[in-house]
C-alpha positions as CSV (number, residue, x, y, z in Angstrom):
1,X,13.9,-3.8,18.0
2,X,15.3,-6.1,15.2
3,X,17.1,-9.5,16.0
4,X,20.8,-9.2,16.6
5,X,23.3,-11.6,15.8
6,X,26.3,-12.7,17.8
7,X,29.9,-11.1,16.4
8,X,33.2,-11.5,18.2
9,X,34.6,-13.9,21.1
10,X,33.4,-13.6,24.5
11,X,35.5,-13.1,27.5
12,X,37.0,-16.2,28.5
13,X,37.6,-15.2,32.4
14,X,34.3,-13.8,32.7
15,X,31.4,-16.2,35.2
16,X,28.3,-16.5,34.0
17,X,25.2,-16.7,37.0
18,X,24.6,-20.2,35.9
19,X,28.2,-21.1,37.0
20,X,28.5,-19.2,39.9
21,X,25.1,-20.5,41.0
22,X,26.7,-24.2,40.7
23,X,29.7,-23.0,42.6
24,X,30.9,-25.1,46.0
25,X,31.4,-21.7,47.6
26,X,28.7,-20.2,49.6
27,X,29.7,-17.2,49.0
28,X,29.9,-16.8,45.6
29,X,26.5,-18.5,45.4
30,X,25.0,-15.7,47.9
31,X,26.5,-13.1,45.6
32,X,25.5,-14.3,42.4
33,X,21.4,-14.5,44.1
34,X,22.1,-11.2,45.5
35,X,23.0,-10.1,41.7
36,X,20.2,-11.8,40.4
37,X,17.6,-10.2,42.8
38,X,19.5,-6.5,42.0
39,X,18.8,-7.5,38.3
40,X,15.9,-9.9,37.8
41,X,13.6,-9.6,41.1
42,X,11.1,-7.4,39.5
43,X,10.3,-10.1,36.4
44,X,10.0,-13.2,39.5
45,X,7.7,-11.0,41.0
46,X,5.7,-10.2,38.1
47,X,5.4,-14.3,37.7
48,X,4.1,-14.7,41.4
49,X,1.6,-11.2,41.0
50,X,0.4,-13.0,37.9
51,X,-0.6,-16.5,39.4
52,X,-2.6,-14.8,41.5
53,X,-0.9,-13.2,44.4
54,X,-1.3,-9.8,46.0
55,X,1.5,-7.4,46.6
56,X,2.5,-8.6,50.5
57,X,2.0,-12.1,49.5
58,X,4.6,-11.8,46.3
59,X,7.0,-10.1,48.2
60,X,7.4,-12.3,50.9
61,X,7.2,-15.7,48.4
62,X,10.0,-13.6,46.7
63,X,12.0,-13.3,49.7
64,X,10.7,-17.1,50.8
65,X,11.6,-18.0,47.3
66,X,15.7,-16.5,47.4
67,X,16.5,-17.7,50.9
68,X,15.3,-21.4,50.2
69,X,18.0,-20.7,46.7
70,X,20.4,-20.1,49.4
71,X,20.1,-22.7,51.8
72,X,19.6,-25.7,49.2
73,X,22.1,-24.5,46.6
74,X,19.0,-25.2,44.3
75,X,21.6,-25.3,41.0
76,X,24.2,-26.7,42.4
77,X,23.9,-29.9,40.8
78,X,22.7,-29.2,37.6
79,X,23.8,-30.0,34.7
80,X,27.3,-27.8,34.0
81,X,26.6,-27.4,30.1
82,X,22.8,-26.9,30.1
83,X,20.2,-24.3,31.2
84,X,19.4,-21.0,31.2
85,X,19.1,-18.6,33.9
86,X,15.3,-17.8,33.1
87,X,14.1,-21.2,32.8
88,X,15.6,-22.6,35.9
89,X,14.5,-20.2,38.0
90,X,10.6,-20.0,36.5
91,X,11.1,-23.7,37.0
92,X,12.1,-23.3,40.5
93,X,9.4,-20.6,41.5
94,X,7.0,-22.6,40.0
95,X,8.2,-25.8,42.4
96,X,8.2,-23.4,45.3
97,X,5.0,-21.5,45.0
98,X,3.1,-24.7,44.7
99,X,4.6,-25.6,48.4
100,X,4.4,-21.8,49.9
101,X,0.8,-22.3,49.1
102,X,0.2,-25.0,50.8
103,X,2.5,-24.5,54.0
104,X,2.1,-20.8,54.1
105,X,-0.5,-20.9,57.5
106,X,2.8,-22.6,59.3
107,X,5.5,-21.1,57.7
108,X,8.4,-19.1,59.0
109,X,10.2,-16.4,57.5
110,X,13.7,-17.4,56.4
111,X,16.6,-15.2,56.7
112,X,18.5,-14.9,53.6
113,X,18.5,-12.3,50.4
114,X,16.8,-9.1,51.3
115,X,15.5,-7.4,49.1
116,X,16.1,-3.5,48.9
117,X,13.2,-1.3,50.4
118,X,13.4,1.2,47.3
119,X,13.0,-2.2,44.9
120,X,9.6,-3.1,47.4
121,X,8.4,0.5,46.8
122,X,8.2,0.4,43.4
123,X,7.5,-3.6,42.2
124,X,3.6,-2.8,42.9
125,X,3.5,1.1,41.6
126,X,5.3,-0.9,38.0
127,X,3.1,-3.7,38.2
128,X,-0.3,-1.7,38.7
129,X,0.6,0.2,35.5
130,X,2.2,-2.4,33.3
131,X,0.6,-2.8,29.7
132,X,-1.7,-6.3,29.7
133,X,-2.1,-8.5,27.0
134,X,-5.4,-10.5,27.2
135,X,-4.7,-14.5,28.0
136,X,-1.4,-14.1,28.8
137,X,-0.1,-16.7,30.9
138,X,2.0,-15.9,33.9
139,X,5.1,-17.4,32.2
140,X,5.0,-15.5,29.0
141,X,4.6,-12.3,31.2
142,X,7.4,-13.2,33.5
143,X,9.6,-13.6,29.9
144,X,8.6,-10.6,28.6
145,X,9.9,-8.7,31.6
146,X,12.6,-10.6,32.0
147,X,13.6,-9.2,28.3
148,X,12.8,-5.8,29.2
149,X,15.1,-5.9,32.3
150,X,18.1,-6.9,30.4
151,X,17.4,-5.4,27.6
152,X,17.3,-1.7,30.1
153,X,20.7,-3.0,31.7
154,X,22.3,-3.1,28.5
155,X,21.0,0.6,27.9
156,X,22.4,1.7,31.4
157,X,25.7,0.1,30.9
158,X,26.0,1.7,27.3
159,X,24.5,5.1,28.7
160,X,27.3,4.9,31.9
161,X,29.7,4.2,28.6
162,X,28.9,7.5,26.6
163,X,29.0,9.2,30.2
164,X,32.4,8.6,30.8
165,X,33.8,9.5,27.1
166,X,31.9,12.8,27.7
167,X,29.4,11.2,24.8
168,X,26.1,11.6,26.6
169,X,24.8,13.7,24.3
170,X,25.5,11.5,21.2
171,X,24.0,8.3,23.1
172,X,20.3,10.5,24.5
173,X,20.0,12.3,20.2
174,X,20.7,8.0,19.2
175,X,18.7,5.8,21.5
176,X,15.6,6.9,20.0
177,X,17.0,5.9,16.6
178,X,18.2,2.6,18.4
179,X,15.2,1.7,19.9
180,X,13.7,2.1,16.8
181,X,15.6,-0.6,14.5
182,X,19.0,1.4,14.2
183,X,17.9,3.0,11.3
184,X,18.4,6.5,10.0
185,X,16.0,6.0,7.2
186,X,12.7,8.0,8.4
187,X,14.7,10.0,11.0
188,X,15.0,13.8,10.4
189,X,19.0,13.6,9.6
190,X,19.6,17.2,9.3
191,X,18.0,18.3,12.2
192,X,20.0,15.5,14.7
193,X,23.4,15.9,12.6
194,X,23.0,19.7,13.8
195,X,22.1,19.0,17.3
196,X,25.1,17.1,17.7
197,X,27.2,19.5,15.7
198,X,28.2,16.8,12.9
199,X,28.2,15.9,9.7
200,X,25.7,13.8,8.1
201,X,28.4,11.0,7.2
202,X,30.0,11.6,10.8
203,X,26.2,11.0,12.7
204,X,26.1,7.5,10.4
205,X,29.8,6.4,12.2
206,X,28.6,7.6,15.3
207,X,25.1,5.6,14.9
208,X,26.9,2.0,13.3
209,X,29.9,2.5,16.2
210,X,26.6,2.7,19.2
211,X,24.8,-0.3,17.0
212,X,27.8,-2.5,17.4
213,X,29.0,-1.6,20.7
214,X,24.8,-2.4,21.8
215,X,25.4,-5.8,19.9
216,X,28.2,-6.4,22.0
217,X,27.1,-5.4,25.6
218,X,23.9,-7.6,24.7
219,X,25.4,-10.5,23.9
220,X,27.8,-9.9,26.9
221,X,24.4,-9.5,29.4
222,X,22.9,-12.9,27.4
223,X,25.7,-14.5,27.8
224,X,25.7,-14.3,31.4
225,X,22.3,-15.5,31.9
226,X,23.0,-18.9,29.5
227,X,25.2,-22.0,30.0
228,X,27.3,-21.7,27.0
229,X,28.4,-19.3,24.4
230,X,26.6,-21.3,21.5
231,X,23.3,-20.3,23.5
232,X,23.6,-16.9,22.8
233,X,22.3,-16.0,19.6
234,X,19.5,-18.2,20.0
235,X,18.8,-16.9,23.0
236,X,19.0,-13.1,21.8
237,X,16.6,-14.4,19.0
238,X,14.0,-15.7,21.5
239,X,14.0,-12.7,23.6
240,X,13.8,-10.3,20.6
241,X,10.6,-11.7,19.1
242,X,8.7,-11.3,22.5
243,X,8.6,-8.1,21.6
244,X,7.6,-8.4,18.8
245,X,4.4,-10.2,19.6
């Protein structure tokens, strides 16, 4: 995918996780972990598979890992303006799994964010067949699925978009041409204008209107993963050249 730039303002009411992880409320802390691990669990448990963990062991650090979040309010006193969601949490794990180590023949099992049996299921059937690159570290792995999880939320959300406009068509004949760059150049015009039942000019408004409204529900998704709004666009940047590496 190419980079993409940041256009437009940004909700004002909208929470990122960052501050709802720094909130006073318990609450909306447990609820912003319980997002996270809906959303991000399967890139933290890449990390842990990576430094050397087997499937049993990773889920329960995992589950370890999100109840100690919990009970310590790990963010709360962070910095208001600075960090992303990514890096405090690889940060955190990394902290943690050094001590899980070493206490794990005394440990107990804390009570706290459970994660879904379906998600369990499927973290070590995903892992097992995921792509390696030679001498990747742990962290760089951990990024790189980190990327493709938000990048596929953004694709859901747009897909659940197209759905309810009674567009699904239009968005399954275009995400190939998204995923691709956005480009029509290459692409067999003709044959997708007809498949859709419009005209050549009509498929390129349909395909810059899908381009733009991605560019928007990613920066949204970023955005609620980073401190602050002027962290966006570099952030999108970052994310975008880990795949192209």
């Amino acid at each position: 995918m190419k980079s993409v730039g940041t256009h437009g303002p940004f909700p004002t009411t909208q929470w990122t996780i960052i501050s709802r992880l720094r909130s006073k409320d318990d609450a909306t802390v447990q609820r912003a972990l319980e997002d996270i691990c809906a959303q991000y669990h399967y890139p933290l448990y890449c990390y842990i598979r990576h430094s050397g963990f087997d499937h049993h062991d990773a889920e329960d650090a995992l589950q370890d890992f999100m109840a100690k979040l919990l009970r310590l309010n790990t963010f709360a006193q962070a910095h208001a303006g600075k960090g992303r969601l990514r890096t405090l949490l690889i940060t955190s794990l990394q902290r943690f799994l050094i001590n899980w180590r070493r206490d794990r023949p005394h440990r107990q099992r804390e009570c706290g964010i459970e994660i879904a049996p379906e998600m369990k299921g499927s973290d070590v059937d995903r892992y097992l067949s995921e792509v390696r690159v030679e001498g990747e570290t742990p962290e760089r792995f951990f990024e790189r699925k980190w990327g493709h999880e938000l990048l596929e939320t953004v694709l859901r959300l747009l897909a659940e978009d197209y759905d309810r406009r009674g567009s699904a068509d239009v968005f399954a004949a275009l995400r190939p041409v998204l995923m691709a760059g956005g480009s029509l150049r290459g692409e067999d015009t003709p044959r997708l204008s007809a498949t859709l039942g419009l005209s050549e000019n009509a498929l390129r408004l349909r395909l810059s209107r899908l381009l733009k409204e991605f560019r928007e529900k990613l920066e949204s998704e970023v955005f609620l993963t980073v401190g602050a709004r002027e962290e966006v666009a570099e952030e999108i940047s970052y994310l975008m050249n880990l795949f192209s590496r």
